[in-house]
N, C-alpha and C positions, 0 to 999 in steps of 0.2 A: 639660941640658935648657934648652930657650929661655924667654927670660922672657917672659909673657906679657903682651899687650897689653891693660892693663886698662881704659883704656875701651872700646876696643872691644868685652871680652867681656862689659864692665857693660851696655852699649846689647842686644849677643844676646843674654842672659840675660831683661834687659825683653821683649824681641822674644818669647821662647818662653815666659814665665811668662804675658803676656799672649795670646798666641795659646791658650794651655792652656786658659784661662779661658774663652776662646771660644769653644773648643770642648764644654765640659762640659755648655751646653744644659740650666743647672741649674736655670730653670723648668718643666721637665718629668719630672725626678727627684724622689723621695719623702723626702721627711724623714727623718734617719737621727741624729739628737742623739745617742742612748743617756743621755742625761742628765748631757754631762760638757760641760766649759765649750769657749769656743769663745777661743783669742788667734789675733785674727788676724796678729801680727806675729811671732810664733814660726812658723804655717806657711810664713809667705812667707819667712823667715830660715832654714828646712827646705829649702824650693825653692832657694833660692839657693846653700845649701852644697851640695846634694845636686850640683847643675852645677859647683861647682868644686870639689869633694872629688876628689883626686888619685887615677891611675890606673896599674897598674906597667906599663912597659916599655908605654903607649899613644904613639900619635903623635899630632903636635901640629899637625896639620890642620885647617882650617877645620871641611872635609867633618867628618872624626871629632869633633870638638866637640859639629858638633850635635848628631848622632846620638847620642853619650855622653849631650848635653844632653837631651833628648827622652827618652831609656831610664830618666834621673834623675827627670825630671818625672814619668813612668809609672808609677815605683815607689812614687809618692806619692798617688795613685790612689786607693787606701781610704781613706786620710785626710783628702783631699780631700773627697770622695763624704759621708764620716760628718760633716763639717760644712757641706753645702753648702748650707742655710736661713740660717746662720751668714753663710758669706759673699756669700749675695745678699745680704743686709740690710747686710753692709759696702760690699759697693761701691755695691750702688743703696739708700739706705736707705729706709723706709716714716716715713712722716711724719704725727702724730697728726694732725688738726682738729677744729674745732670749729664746730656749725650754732648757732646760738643765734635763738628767733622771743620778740621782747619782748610784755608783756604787750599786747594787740587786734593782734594779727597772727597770721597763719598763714605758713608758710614752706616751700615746694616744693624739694625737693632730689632730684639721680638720682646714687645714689653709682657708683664705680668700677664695679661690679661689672651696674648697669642698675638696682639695686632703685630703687624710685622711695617717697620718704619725703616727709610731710608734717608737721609740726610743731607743735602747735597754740602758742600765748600764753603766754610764762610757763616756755617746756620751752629744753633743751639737746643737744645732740648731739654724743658724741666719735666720730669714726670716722678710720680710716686714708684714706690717701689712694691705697692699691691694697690689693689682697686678696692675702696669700700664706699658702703652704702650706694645710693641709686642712681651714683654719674662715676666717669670714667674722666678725669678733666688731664690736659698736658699745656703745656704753653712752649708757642714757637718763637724761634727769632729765626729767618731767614728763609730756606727754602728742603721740605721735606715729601715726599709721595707717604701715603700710608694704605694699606690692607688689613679696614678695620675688620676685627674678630665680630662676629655678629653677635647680640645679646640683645634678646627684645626691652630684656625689665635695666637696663643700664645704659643711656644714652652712653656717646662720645665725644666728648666737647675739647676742638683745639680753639685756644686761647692764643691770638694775636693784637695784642695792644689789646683795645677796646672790642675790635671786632671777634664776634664765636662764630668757627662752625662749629654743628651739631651733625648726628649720623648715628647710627644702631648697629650697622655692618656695611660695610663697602669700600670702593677704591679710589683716590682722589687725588690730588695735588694742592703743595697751598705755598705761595709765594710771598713773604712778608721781607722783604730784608728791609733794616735799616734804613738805609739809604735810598729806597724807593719810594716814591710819592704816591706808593699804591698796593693794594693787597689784590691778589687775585688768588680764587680757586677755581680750579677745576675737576672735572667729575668724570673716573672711567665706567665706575658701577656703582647701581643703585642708587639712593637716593641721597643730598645734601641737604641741611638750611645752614644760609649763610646772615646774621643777623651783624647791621652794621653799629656802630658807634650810635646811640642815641643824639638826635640832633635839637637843640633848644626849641621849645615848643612844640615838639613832634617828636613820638615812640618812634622808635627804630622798629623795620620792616622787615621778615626773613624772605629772602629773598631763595625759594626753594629749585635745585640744580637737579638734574637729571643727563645720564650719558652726553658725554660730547657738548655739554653744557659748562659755561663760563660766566665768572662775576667780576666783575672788575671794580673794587672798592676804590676812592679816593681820599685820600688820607686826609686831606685839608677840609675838605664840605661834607667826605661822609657820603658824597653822591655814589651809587650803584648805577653802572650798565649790564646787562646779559646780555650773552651772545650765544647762538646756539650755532649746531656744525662746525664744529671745533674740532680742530687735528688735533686730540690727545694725546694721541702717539708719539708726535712729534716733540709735545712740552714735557714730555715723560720720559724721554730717551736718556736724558741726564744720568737716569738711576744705573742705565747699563752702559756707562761710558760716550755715550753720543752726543753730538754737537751740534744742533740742527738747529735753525731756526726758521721759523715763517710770518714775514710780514713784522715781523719785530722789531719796534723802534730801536735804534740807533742807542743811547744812553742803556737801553735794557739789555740788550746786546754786549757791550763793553761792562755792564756790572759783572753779567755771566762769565765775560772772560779773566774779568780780574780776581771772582772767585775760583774759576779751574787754574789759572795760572800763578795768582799771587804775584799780582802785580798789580802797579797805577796805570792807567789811562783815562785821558780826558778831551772832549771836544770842544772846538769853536762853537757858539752861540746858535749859530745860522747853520750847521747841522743837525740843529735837535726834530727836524720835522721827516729826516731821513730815516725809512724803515729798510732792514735788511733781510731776505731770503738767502739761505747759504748752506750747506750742510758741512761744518768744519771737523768731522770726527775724523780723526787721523790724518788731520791734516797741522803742519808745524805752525807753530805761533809764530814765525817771521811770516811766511808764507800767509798767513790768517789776518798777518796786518797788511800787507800790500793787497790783499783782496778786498779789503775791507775801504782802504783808501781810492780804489779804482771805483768801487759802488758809490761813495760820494763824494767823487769827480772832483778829489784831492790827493792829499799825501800826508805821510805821516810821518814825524820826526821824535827821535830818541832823545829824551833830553833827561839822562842820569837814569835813573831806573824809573824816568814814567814815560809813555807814549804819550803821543798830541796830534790827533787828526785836525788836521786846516784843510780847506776846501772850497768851494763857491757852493754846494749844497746840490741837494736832487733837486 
């Protein structure tokens, strides 16, 4: 038997391992993990042996090489196929980012996929930098509106702590900050599920929204309220500069304004049961604390760079 020309069969072998690849068109194939891990240098070390694992009494022809070569790639086909999300992500890989709008900004983003997000002051945003396989996933910290792009075969799942919404195409709100004892989303179009934090001994519940529909998640138990006839408008107005609120507890009110203004504020105790109705848009932050101190039948005092409502309460 002749010896063979090893770089040259090392350069065909590239030639046909990469042609294979190119033809597999594996962003149009289905996910196929089964749940086993993925090395990618064992398959391609597969491929390569499979082309020169030796043949009885074949000739040693260009022509028949290939051919061998090609019937060898072929046979590796199912194994290929069952990691093939595996290795999109090796050769093209998906790349985290992150949006981030600082405290008195808002921030316009239209990810990969068309959805179009806005950000309000104070929030954060991890997302990929393309969408693969058959979810569209993001994770929030704080407070964002989004106009999801519709796609029936790719859900859309924001990630808050424990809690998911889910959605296909639509327009919503979803309110996580840090500092709040509570998630709420709400719903302008179309449909939501809002599925909360599993609680010991009991599956978590999706708790499904439709227009002018609210959830109100509790961070501590997990417990869910809905609320339907909901002024959307109103908790939405954020995204075009507006300051409105309705019916809005007292502490949630003052997060809102320490994220548009960037600042501390904090209240007495025996305030926290006071809700405020007000529309502050263009109206001055002095002006916003003395309105605010007259609503709960107090006063407010500057003390270094944080505010301090005191008061006898509503």
């Amino acid at each position: 038997m002749k010896k063979r020309n090893q770089a040259g069969d090392s350069s065909l072998q590239e030639k046909l391992v990469e042609k294979y690849f190119d033809g597999l068109n594996l962003d149009e194939q289905k996910a196929a993990d089964h749940g086993v891990a993925f090395e990618k240098d064992k398959v391609y070390s597969r491929i390569i042996a499979a082309i020169d694992e030796p043949a009885i009494q074949r000739r040693t022809s260009k022509k028949w090489m290939v051919a061998a070569s090609i019937i060898a790639i072929a046979s590796l086909s199912a194994l290929i196929y069952q990691f093939n999300n595996n290795i999109i992500n090796y050769l093209d890989p998906v790349k985290n980012k992150q949006l981030t709008a600082a405290n008195g900004q808002v921030v316009n983003y239209t990810l990969a996929d068309g959805t179009k997000v806005w950000l309000n002051g104070g929030s954060k945003l991890t997302y990929p930098d393309k969408f693969r396989g058959n979810l569209r996933e993001i994770t929030l910290e704080g407070e964002a509106f989004l106009e999801v792009a519709h796609d029936a075969k790719k859900s859309f799942i924001v990630h808050t702590g424990a809690i998911r919404t889910q959605v296909l195409g639509t327009s919503f709100n979803v309110k996580a900050y840090p500092e709040d004892a509570f998630v709420k989303v709400d719903v302008v179009t179309g449909k939501v599920g809002v599925i909360p934090a599993a609680i010991p001994a009991k599956a978590a519940q999706t708790v499904f929204l439709t227009p002018a529909e609210e959830v109100f998640i509790n961070k501590k138990d997990n417990t869910a309220l809905k609320t339907t006839g909901v002024d959307v408008a109103v908790l939405t107005d954020w995204k075009d500069g507006g300051l409105v609120f309705k019916n809005m507890a007292l502490q949630e009110v003052l997060n809102a304004l320490q994220h548009r203004y960037n600042i501390k504020i904090k209240a007495d105790d025996n305030l926290a049961k006071c809700n405020i109705s007000a529309n502050f848009t263009n109206v001055s932050l002095q002006n916003i604390m003395v309105i605010i101190s007259k609503l709960v039948k107090g006063k407010v005092v500057q003390e270094g760079q944080v505010y301090h409502f005191r008061g006898k309460g509503c």
